[in-house]
C-alpha positions as CSV (number, residue, x, y, z in Angstrom):
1,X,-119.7,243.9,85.0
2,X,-116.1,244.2,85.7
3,X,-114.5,242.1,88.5
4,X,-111.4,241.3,89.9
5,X,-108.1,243.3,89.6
6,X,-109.7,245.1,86.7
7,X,-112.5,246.2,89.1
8,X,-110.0,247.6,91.7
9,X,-108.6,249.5,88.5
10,X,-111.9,251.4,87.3
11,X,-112.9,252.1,91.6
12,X,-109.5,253.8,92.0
13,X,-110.3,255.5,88.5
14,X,-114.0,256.5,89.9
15,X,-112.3,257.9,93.1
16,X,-109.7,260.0,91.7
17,X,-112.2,261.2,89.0
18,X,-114.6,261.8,91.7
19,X,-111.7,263.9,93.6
20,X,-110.5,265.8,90.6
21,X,-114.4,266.9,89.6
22,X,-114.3,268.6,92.7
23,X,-111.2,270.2,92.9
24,X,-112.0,271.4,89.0
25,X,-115.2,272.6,90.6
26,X,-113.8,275.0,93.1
27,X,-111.2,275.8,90.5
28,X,-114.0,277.4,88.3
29,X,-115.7,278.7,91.7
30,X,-112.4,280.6,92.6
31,X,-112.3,282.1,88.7
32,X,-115.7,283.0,88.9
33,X,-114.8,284.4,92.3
34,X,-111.8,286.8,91.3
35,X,-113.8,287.4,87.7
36,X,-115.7,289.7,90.0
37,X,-112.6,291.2,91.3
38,X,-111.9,294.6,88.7
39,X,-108.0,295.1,88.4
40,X,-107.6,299.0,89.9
41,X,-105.3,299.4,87.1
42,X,-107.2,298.4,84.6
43,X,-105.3,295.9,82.9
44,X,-106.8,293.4,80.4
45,X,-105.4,289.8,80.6
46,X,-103.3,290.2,76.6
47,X,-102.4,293.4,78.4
48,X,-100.9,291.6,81.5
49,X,-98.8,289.1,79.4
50,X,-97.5,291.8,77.1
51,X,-96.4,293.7,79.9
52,X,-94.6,290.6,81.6
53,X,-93.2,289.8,78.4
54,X,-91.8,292.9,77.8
55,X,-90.2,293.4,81.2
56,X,-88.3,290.1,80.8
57,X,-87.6,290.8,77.0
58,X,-88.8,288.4,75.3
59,X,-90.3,289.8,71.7
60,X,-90.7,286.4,69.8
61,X,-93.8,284.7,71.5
62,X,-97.0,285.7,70.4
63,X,-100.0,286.3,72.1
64,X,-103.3,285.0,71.0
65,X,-106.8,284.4,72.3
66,X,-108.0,281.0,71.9
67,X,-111.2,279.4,72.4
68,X,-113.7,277.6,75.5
69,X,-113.2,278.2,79.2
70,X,-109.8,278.1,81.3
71,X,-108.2,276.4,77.9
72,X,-105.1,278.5,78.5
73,X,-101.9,277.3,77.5
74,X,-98.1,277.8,75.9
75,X,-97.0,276.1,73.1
76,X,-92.9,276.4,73.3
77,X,-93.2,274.7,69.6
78,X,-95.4,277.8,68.2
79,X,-94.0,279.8,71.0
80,X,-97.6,280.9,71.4
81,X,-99.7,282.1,74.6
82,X,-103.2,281.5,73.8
83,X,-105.4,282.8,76.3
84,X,-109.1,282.2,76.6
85,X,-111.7,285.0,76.1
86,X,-112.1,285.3,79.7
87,X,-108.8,286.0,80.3
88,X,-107.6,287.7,77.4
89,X,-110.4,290.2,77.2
90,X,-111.3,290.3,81.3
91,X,-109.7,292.7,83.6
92,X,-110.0,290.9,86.5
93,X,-107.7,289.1,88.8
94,X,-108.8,286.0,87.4
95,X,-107.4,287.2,84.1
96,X,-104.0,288.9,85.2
97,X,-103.4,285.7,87.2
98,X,-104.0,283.3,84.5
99,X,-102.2,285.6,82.2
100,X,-99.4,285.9,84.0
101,X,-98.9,282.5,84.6
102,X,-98.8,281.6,81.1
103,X,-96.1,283.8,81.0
104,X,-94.4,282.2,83.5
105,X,-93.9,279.4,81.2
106,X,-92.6,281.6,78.2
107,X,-90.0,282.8,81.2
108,X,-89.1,278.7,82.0
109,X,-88.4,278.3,78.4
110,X,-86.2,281.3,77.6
111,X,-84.1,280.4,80.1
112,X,-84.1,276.6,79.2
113,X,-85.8,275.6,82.8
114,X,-84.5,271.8,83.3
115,X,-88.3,270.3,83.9
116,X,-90.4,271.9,81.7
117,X,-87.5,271.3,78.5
118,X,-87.7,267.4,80.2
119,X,-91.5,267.8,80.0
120,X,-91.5,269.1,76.0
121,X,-89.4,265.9,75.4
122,X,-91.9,263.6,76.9
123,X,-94.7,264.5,75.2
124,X,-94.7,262.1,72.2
125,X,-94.1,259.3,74.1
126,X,-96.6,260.5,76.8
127,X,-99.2,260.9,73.9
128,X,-98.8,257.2,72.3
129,X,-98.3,255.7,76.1
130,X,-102.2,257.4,77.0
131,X,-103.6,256.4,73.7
132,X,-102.5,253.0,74.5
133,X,-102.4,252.0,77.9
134,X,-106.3,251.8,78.7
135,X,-106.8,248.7,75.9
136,X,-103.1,247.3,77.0
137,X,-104.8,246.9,80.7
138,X,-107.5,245.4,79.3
139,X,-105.7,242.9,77.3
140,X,-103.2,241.8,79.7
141,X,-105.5,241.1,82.4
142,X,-107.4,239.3,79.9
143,X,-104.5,237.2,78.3
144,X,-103.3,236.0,81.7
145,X,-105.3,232.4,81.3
146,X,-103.7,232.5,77.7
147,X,-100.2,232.7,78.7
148,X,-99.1,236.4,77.2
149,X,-100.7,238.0,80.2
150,X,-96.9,238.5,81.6
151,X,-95.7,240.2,78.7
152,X,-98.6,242.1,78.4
153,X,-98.6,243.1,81.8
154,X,-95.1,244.6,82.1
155,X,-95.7,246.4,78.7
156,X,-98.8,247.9,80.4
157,X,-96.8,248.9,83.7
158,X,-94.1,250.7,81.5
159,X,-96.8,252.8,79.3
160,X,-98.6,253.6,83.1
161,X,-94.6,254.3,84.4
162,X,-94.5,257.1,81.5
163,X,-97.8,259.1,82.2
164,X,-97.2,258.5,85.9
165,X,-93.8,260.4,85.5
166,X,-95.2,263.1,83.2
167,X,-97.6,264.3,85.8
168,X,-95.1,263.9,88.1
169,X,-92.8,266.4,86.5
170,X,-95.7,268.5,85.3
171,X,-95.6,269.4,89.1
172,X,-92.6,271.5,89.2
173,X,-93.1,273.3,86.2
174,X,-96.8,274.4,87.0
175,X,-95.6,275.3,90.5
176,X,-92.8,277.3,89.3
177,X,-94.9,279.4,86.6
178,X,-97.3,280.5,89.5
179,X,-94.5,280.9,91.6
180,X,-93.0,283.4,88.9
181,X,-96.2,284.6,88.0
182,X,-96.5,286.0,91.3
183,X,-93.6,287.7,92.1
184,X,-93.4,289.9,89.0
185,X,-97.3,290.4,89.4
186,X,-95.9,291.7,93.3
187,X,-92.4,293.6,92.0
188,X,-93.9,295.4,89.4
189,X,-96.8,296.6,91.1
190,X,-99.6,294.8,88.7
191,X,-101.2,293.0,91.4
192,X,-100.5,293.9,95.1
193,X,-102.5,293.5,98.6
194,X,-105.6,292.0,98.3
195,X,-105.6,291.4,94.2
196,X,-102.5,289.6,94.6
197,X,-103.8,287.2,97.4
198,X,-106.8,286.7,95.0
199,X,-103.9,285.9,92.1
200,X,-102.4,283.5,94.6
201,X,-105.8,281.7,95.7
202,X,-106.7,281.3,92.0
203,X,-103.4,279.7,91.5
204,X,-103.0,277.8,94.2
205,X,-106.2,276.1,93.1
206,X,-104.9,275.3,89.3
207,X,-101.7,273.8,90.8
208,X,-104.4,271.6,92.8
209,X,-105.8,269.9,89.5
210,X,-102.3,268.9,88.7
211,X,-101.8,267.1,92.0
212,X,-105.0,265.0,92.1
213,X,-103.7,264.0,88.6
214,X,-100.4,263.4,89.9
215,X,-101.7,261.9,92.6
216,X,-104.3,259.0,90.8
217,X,-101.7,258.2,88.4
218,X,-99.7,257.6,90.9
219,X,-101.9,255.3,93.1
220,X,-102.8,253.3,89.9
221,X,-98.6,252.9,88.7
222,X,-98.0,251.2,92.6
223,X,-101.3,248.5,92.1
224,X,-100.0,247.7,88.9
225,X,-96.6,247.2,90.6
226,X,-97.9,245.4,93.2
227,X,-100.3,243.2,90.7
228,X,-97.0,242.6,88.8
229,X,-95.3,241.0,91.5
230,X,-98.4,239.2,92.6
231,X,-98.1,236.9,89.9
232,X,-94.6,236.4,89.1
C-alpha cells in the first residue's frame, strides 16, 4: 500500500478521476440527449463543417470520418477534421455542434490564434513530460533517503509544471472554438432557437471535461510545490 506524500498524490488522482468520470458521464448524457434532437434543416455533421468551412474560405482542410465515440479532433499538422461516425453521419444537434466546433479550430489556425499556435508548439514536450512524470514521482519520492531525491524532485515538478500549463492553455482555445462555433451556427441560420441552445448545452459540457483536467493538474502542480519547499 502506498503511504505518505505518495498517498496524498494517488487520493487527489482518485478524486479528480472520480470528478472527471462524471462530468464525461453527463457529457455522453447531453450527446445522447441532442442525438435525439433532428436538425429541421437537415444537415449531416461533414455537411455542417463543409458549410462553415466554406463560408470562411478555407479550401485546404479535409474532412474525414474517423473512428469510436466523441473522438473528434483537428490535426493543424494534417490540416484534417476527423469526425466520428456519430457526428459525421448524424443530423442531429449533437452532430452540427460537434462539427462545428471542430471547425472552430480550423478558423483559430487560419488566422494564426496566439493559444492554440502556443498549444501546437507544446505538444512534443507535453508528450515526453506525460510519458515521464508518473515514474519520475515515483523515483524521487523514493530516492529521498538516498540523497538524489532533491534533484529528482524538482525534475519531477518541472515535467508536472509543463502538462499543468498545457491544460491550462488548452482552456482558451477549447472555449474559443465553441464560442465561434456558435455564433456562425446562430449568423448563418444553421442552428437557431431551441437547436442552438441544445448546441450550446452540449458544448458547454465538453468545455467542462477540459476544466476538471485543468483543474486536477493544477491541484497536484501546487502539492508538489508545496512538498518541494517542505524539504528544502
Amino acid at each position: 500500500m502506498f503511504s505518505g506524500p505518495y498517498a496524498i498524490y494517488i487520493i487527489i488522482t482518485m478524486v479528480f478521476g472520480g470528478i472527471g468520470m462524471l462530468v464525461s458521464n453527463r457529457l455522453k448524457s447531453k450527446f445522447k440527449q441532442y442525438s435525439k434532437v433532428p436538425m429541421t434543416n437537415n444537415m449531416s455533421g461533414v455537411e455542417v463543417a463543409q458549410k462553415m468551412l466554406a463560408y470562411y474560405r478555407i479550401s485546404d482542410v479535409k474532412i474525414v470520418q474517423g473512428k469510436g465515440f466523441l473522438s473528434d479532433h483537428y490535426n493543424p499538422q494534417t490540416k484534417t477534421v476527423s469526425l466520428s461516425p456519430e457526428v459525421y453521419q448524424g443530423r442531429t444537434v449533437s452532430a452540427a455542434a460537434v462539427a462545428a466546433h471542430e471547425c472552430g479550430h480550423v478558423v483559430q489556425h487560419a488566422e494564426a490564434y496566439t493559444w492554440l499556435a502556443f498549444r501546437s508548439k507544446m505538444v512534443p514536450v507535453v508528450q515526453l513530460a506525460g510519458r515521464a512524470q508518473g515514474f519520475l514521482l515515483m523515483f524521487a519520492f523514493g530516492g529521498l533517503a538516498s540523497g538524489f531525491g532533491g534533484i529528482l524532485f524538482q525534475i519531477t515538478v518541472a515535467a508536472f509544471l509543463i502538462t499543468t500549463l498545457f491544460a491550462l492553455v488548452t482552456l482558451p482555445v477549447e472555449f474559443d472554438a465553441s464560442k465561434r462555433a456558435l455564433a456562425w451556427l446562430d449568423e448563418t441560420g444553421v442552428a437557431t432557437g431551441v437547436q442552438h441552445e441544445g448546441a450550446k448545452d452540449a458544448l458547454w459540457w465538453a468545455a467542462m471535461t477540459y476544466v476538471v483536467s485543468a483543474l486536477s493538474a493544477l491541484t497536484v502542480l501546487i502539492w508538489l510545490i508545496l512538498q518541494s519547499r517542505n524539504r528544502r
